[in-house]
N, CA, C and O atoms as a GROMACS GRO file, in nm:
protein
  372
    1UNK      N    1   1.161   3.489   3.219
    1UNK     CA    2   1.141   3.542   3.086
    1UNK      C    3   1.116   3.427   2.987
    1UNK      O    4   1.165   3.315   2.999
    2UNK      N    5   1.037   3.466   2.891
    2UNK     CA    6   1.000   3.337   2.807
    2UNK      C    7   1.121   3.288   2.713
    2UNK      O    8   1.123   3.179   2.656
    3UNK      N    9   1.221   3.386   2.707
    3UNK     CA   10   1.369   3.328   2.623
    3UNK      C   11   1.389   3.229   2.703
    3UNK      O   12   1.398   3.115   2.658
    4UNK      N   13   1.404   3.266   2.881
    4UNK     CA   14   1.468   3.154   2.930
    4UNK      C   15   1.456   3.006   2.931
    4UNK      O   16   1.532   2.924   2.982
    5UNK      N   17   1.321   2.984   2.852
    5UNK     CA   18   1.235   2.845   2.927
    5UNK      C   19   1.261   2.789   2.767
    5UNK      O   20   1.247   2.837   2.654
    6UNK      N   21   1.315   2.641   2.831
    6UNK     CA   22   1.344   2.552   2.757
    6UNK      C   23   1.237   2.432   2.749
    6UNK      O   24   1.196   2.380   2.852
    7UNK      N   25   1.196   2.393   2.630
    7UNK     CA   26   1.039   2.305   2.642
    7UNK      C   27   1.160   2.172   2.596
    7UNK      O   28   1.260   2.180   2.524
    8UNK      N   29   1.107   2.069   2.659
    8UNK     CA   30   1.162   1.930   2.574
    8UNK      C   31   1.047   1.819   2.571
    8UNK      O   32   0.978   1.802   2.672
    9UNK      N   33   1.032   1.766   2.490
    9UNK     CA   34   0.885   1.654   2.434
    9UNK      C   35   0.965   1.534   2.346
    9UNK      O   36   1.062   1.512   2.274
   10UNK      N   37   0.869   1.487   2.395
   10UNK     CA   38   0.913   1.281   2.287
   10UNK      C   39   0.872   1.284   2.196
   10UNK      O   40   0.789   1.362   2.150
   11UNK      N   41   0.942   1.168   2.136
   11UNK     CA   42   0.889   1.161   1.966
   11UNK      C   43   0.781   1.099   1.977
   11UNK      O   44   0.802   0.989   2.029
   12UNK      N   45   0.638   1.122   1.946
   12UNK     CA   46   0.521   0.990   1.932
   12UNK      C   47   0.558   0.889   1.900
   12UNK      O   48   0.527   0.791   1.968
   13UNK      N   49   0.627   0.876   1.802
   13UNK     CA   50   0.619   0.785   1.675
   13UNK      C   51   0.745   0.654   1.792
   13UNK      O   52   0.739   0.531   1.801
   14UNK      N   53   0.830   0.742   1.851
   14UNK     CA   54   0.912   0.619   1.970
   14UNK      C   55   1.025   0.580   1.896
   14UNK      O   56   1.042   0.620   1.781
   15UNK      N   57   1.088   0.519   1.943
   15UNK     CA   58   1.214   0.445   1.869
   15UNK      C   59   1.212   0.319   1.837
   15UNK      O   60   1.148   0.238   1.905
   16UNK      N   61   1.294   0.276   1.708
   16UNK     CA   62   1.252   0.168   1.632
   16UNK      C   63   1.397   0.146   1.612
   16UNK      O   64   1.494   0.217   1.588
   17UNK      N   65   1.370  -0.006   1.634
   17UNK     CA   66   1.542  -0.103   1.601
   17UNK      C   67   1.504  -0.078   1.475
   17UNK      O   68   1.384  -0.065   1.451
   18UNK      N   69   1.611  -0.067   1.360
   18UNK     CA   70   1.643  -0.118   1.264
   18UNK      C   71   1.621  -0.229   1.212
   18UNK      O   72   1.640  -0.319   1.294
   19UNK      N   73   1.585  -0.271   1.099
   19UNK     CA   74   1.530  -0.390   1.023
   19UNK      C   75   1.638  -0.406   0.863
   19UNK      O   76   1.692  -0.326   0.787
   20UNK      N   77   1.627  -0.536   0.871
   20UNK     CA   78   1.661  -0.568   0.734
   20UNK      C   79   1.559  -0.622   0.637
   20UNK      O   80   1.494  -0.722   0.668
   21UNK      N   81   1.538  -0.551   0.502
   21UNK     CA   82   1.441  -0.622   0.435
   21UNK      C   83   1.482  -0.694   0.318
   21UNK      O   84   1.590  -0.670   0.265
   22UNK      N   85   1.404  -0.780   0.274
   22UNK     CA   86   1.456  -0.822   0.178
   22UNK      C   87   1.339  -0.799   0.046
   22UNK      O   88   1.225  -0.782   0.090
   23UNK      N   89   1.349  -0.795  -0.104
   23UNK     CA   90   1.257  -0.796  -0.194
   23UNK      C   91   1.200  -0.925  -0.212
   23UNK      O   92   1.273  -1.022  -0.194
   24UNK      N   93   1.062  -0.944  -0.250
   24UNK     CA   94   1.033  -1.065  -0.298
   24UNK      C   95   1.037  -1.062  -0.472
   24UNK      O   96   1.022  -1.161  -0.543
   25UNK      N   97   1.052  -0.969  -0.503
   25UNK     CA   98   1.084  -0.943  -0.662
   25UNK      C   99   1.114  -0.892  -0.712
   25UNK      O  100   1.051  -0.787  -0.702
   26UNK      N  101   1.212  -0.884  -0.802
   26UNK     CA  102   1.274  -0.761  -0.894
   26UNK      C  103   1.188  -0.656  -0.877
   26UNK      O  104   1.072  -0.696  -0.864
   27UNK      N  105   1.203  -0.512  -0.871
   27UNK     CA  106   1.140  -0.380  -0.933
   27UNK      C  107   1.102  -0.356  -1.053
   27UNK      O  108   1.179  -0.363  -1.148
   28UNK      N  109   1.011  -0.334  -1.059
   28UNK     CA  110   0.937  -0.299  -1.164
   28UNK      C  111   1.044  -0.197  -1.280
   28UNK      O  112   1.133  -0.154  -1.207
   29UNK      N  113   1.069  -0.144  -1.423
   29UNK     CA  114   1.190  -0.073  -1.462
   29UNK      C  115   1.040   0.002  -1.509
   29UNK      O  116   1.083   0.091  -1.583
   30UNK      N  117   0.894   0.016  -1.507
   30UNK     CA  118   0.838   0.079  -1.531
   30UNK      C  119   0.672   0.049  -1.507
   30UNK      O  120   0.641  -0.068  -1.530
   31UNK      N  121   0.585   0.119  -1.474
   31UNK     CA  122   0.421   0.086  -1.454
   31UNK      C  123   0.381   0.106  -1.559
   31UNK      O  124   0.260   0.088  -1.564
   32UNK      N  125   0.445   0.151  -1.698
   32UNK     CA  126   0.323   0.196  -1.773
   32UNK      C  127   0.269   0.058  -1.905
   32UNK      O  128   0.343   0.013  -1.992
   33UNK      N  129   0.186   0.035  -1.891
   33UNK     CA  130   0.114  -0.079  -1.944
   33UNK      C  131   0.094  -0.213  -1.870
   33UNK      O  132   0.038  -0.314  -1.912
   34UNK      N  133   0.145  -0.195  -1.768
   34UNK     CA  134   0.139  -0.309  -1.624
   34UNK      C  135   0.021  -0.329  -1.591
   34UNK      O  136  -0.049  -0.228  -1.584
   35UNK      N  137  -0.050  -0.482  -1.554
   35UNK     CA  138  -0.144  -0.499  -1.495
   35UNK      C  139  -0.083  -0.515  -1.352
   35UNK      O  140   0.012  -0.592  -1.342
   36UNK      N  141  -0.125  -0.453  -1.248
   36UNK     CA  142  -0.155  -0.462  -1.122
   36UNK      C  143  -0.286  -0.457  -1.043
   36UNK      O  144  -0.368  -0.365  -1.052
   37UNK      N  145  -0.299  -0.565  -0.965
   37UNK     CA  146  -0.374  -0.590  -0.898
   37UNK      C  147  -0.375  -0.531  -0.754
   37UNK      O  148  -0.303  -0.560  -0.659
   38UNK      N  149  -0.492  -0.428  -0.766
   38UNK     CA  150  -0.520  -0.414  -0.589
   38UNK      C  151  -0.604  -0.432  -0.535
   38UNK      O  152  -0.700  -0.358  -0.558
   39UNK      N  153  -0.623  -0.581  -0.394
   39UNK     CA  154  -0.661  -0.665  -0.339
   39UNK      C  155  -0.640  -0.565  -0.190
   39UNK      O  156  -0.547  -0.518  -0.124
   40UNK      N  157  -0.827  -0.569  -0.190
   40UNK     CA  158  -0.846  -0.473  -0.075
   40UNK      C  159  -0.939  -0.551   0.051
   40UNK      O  160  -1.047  -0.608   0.032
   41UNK      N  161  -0.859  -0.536   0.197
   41UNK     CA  162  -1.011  -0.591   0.248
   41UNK      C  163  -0.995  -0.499   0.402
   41UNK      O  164  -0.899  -0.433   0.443
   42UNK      N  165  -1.097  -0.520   0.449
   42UNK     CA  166  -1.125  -0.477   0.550
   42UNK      C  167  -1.238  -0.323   0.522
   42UNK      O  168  -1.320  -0.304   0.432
   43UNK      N  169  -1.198  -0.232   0.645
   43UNK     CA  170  -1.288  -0.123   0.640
   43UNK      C  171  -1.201   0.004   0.525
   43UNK      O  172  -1.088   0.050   0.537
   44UNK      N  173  -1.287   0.026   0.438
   44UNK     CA  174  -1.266   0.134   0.289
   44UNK      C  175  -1.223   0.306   0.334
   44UNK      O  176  -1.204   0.396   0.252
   45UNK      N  177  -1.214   0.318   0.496
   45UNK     CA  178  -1.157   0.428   0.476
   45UNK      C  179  -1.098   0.505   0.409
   45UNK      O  180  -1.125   0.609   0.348
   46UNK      N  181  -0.962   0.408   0.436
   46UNK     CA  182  -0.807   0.477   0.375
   46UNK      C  183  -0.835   0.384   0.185
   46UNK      O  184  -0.802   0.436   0.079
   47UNK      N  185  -0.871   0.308   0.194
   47UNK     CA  186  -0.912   0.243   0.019
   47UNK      C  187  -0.905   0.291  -0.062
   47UNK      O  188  -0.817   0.304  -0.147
   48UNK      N  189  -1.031   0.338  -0.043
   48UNK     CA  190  -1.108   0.412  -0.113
   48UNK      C  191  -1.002   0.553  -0.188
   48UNK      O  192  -0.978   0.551  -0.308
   49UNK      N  193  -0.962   0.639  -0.119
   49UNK     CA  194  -0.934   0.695  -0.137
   49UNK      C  195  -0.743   0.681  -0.240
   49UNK      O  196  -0.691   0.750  -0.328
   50UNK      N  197  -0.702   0.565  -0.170
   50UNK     CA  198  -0.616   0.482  -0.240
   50UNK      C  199  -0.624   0.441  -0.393
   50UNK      O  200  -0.538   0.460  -0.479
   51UNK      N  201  -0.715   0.395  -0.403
   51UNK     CA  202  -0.751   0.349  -0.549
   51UNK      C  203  -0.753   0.455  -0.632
   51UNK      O  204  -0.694   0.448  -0.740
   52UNK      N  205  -0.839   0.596  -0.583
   52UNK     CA  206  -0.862   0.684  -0.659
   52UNK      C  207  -0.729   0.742  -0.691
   52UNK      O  208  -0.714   0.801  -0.798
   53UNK      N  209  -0.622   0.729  -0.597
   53UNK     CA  210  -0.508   0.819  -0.633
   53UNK      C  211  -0.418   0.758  -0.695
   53UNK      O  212  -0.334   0.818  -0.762
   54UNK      N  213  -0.420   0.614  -0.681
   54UNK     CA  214  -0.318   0.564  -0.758
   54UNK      C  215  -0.352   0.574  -0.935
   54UNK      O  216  -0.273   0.607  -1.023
   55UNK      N  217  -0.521   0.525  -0.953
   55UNK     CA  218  -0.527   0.528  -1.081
   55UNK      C  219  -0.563   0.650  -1.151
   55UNK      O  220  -0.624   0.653  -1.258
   56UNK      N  221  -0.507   0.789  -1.061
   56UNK     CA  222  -0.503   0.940  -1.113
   56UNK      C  223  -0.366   0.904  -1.172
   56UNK      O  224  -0.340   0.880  -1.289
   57UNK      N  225  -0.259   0.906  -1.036
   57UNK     CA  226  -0.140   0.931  -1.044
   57UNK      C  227  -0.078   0.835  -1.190
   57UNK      O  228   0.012   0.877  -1.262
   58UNK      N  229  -0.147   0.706  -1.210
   58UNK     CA  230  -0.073   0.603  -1.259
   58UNK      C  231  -0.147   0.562  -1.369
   58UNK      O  232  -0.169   0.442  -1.382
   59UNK      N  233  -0.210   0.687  -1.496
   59UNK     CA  234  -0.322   0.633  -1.554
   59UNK      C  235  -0.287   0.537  -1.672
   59UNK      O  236  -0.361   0.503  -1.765
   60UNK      N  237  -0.177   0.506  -1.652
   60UNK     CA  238  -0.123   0.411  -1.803
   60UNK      C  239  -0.110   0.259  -1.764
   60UNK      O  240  -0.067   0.165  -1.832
   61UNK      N  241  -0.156   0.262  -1.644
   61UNK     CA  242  -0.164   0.123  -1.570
   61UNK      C  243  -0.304   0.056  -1.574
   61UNK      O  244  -0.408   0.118  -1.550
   62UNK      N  245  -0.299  -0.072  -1.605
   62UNK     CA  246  -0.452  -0.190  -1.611
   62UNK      C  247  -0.430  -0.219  -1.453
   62UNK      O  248  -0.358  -0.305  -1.402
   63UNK      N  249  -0.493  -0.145  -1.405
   63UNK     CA  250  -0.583  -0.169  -1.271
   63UNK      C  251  -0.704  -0.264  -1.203
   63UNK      O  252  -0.818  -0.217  -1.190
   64UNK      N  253  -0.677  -0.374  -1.169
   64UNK     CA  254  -0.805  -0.455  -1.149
   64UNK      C  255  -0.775  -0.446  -1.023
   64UNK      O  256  -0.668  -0.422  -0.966
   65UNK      N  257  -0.895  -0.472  -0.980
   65UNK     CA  258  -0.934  -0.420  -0.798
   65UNK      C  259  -1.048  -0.574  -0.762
   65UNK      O  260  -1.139  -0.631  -0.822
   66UNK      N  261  -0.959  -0.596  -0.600
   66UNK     CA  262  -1.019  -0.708  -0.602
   66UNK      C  263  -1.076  -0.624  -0.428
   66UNK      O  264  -0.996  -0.580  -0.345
   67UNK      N  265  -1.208  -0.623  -0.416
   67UNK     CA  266  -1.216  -0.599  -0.255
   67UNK      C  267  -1.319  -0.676  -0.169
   67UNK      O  268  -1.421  -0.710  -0.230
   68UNK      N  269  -1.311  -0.712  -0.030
   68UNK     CA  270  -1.367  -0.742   0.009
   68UNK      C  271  -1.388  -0.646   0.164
   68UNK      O  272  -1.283  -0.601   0.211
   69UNK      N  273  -1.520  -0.615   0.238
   69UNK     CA  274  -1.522  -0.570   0.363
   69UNK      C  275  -1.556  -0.654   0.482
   69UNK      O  276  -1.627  -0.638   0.582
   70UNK      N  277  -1.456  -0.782   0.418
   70UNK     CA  278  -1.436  -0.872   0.598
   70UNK      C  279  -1.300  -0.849   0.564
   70UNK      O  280  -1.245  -0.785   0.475
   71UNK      N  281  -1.248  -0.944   0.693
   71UNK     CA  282  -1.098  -0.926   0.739
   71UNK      C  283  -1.029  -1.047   0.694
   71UNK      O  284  -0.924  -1.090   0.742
   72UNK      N  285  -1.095  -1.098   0.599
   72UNK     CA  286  -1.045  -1.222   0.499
   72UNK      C  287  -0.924  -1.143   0.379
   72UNK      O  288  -0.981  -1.045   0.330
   73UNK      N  289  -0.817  -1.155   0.336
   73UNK     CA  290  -0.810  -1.057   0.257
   73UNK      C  291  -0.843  -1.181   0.110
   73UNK      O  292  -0.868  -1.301   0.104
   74UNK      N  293  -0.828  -1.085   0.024
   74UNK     CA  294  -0.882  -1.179  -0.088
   74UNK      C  295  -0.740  -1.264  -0.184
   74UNK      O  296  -0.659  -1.184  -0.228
   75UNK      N  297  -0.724  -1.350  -0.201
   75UNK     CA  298  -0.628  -1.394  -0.309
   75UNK      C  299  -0.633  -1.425  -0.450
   75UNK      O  300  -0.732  -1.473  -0.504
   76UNK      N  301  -0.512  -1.394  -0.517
   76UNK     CA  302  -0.539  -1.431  -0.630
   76UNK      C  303  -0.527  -1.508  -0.681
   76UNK      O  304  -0.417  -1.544  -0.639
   77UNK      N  305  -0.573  -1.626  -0.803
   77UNK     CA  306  -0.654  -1.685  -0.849
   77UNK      C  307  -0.496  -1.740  -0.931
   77UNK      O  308  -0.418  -1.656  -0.976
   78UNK      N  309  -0.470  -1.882  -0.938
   78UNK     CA  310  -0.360  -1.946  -0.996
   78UNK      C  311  -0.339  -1.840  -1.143
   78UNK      O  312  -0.238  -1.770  -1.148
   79UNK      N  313  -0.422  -1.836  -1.239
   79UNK     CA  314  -0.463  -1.732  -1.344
   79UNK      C  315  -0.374  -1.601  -1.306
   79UNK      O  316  -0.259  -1.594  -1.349
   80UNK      N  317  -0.410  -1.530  -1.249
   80UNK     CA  318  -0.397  -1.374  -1.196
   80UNK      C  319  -0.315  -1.378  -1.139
   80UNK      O  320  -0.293  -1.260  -1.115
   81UNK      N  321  -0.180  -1.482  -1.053
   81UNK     CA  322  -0.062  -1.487  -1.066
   81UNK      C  323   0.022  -1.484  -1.141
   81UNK      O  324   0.129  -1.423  -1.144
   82UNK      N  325  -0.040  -1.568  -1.225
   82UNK     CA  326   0.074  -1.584  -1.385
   82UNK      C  327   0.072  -1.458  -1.484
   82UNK      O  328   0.157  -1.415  -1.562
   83UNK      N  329  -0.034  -1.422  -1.458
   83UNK     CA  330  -0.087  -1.293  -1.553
   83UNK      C  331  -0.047  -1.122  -1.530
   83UNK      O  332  -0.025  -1.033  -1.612
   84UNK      N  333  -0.049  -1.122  -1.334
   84UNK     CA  334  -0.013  -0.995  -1.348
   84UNK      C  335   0.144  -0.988  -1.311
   84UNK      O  336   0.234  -1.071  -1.298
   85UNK      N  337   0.127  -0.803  -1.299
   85UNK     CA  338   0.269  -0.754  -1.299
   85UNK      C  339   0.337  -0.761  -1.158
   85UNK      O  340   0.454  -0.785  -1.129
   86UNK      N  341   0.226  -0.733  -1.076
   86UNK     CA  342   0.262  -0.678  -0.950
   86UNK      C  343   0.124  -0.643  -0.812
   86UNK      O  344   0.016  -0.598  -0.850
   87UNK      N  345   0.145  -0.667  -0.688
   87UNK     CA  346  -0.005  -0.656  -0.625
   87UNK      C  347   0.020  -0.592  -0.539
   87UNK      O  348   0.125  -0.592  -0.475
   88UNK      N  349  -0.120  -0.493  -0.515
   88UNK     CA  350  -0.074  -0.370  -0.386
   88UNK      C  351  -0.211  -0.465  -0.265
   88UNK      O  352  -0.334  -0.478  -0.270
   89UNK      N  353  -0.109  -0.509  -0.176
   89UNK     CA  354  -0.229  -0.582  -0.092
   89UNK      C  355  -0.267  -0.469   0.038
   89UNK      O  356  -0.172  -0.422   0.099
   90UNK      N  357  -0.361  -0.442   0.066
   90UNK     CA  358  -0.420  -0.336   0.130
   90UNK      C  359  -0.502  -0.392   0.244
   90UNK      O  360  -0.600  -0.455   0.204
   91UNK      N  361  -0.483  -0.385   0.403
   91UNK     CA  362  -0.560  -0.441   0.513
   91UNK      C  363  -0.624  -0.314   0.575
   91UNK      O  364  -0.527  -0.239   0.568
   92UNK      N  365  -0.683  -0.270   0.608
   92UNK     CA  366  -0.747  -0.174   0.709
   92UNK      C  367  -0.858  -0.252   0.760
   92UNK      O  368  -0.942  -0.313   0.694
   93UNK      N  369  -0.844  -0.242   0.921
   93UNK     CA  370  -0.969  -0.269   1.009
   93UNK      C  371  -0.991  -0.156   1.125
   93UNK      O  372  -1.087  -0.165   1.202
   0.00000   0.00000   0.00000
């Protein structure tokens, strides 16, 4: 009978040790008037679509977009360290 039958399956995703992370910088206490930089490289699949949602979701934010489509990612510029708030670095290949 189909009550009787018991199905059992793995997780895809697999098991993962535990990690400790650490911050490289305080949290932000807010995005709105923040310049952030997002430094994009590789293939624009998932990007593309990235950019558009963050600067829906986040429209009170100065958004500069740095991209490139090699597997170089791009850095920022002694300037554009000192200057911004915060950087969303983005790899897809």
């Amino acid at each position: 009978m189909a009550e009787d039958r018991v199905y059992k399956c793995l997780n895809p995703v697999g098991m993962t040790n535990p990690v400790d992370t650490f911050p490289l910088a305080p949290r932000l206490n807010t995005l709105d008037g923040k310049e952030i930089y997002i430094s994009i490289c590789g293939e624009p699949d998932i990007t593309i679509p990235l950019e558009k949602k963050l600067k829906m979701d986040y429209p009170n934010v100065n958004w500069k977009i740095k991209k490139t489509y090699t597997t170089d990612p791009l850095r920022l510029s002694e300037e554009e360290m000192k200057t911004c708030d915060a950087l969303v670095q983005g790899v897809a290949w």
